[in-house]
Residue, then its C-alpha position, 0 to 999 in steps of 0.5 A: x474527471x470526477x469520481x461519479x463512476x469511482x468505487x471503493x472495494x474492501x477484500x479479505x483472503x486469497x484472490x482468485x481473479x488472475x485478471x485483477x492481479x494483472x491490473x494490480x501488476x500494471x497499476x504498480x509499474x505505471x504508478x509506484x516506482x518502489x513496486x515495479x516488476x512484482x509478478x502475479x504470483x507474489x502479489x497473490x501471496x501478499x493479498x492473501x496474507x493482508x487485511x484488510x485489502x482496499x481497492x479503488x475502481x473507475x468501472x472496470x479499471x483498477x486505479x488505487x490500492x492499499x492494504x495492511x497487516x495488523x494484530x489487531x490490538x498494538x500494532x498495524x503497517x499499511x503497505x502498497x499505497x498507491x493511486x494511478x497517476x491519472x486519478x491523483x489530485x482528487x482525495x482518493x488517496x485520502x480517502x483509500x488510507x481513511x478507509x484502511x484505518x477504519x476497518x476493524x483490524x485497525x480501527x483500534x490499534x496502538x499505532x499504525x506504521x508505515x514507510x514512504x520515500x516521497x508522501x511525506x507531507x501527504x500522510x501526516x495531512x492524514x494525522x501521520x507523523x515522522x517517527x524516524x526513532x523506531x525503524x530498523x529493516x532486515x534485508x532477507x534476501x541473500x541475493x540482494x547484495x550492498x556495496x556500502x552503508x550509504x547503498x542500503x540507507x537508500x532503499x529505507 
């Protein structure tokens, strides 16, 4: 495959297309393990409170996406980042990130966060490093019950 028919799309605000929100569900459940079983209607919600948001499309396909939350001075996180298994290997993801950090809402920020479980090696071939001195998480949801210490250090 090659990345001719490949395009990028930078959003801002609420989307409205039920349809893209659909293949953004399915692009979760095929390809990010973390994200599985998000509805349309929470993934509205967090489109519409991030930007920028960054999106990858093959034609009509939507095959990565990305998006952040930042003051835009001190502090940003990246969240979602994800490329469709059939498109991986080829510097999309890269590329997806690189345009992320580059919008005006991150372009200047002190430092910019993010979480991963298994892109490690990917993210710090972008300029990230290991910070392991400066996270801390809030469990928010009362449903959402822990055994043991060992159960919530797993899902960090």
């Amino acid at each position: 495959m090659d990345n001719r028919n490949v395009r990028f799309a930078i959003h801002s605000g609420a989307i409205d297309s039920p349809g893209i929100l659909k293949q953004l569900q399915h692009l979760f459940d095929v390809a990010a393990f973390w994200a599985k079983g998000r509805t349309c209607a929470d993934l509205a919600i967090a489109w519409a409170n991030s930007e920028p948001v960054v999106t990858v499309w093959d034609g009509d396909r939507l095959i990565g996406h990305a998006r952040a939350i930042s003051d835009g001075v001190f502090r940003a996180t990246i969240w979602d980042v994800v490329i469709h298994p059939d498109y991986q290997g080829r510097g999309l993801g890269r590329k997806l990130v690189q345009t992320v950090l580059a919008h005006p809402k991150l372009a200047r920020v002190e430092r910019v966060y993010l979480t991963t479980t298994n892109q490690q090696e990917f993210y710090e071939r972008i300029g990230f490093v290991a910070n392991t001195s400066t996270t801390m998480v809030l469990y928010n949801n009362p449903s959402q019950q822990f055994s043991s210490p060992a159960e919530v250090n797993a899902l960090v």
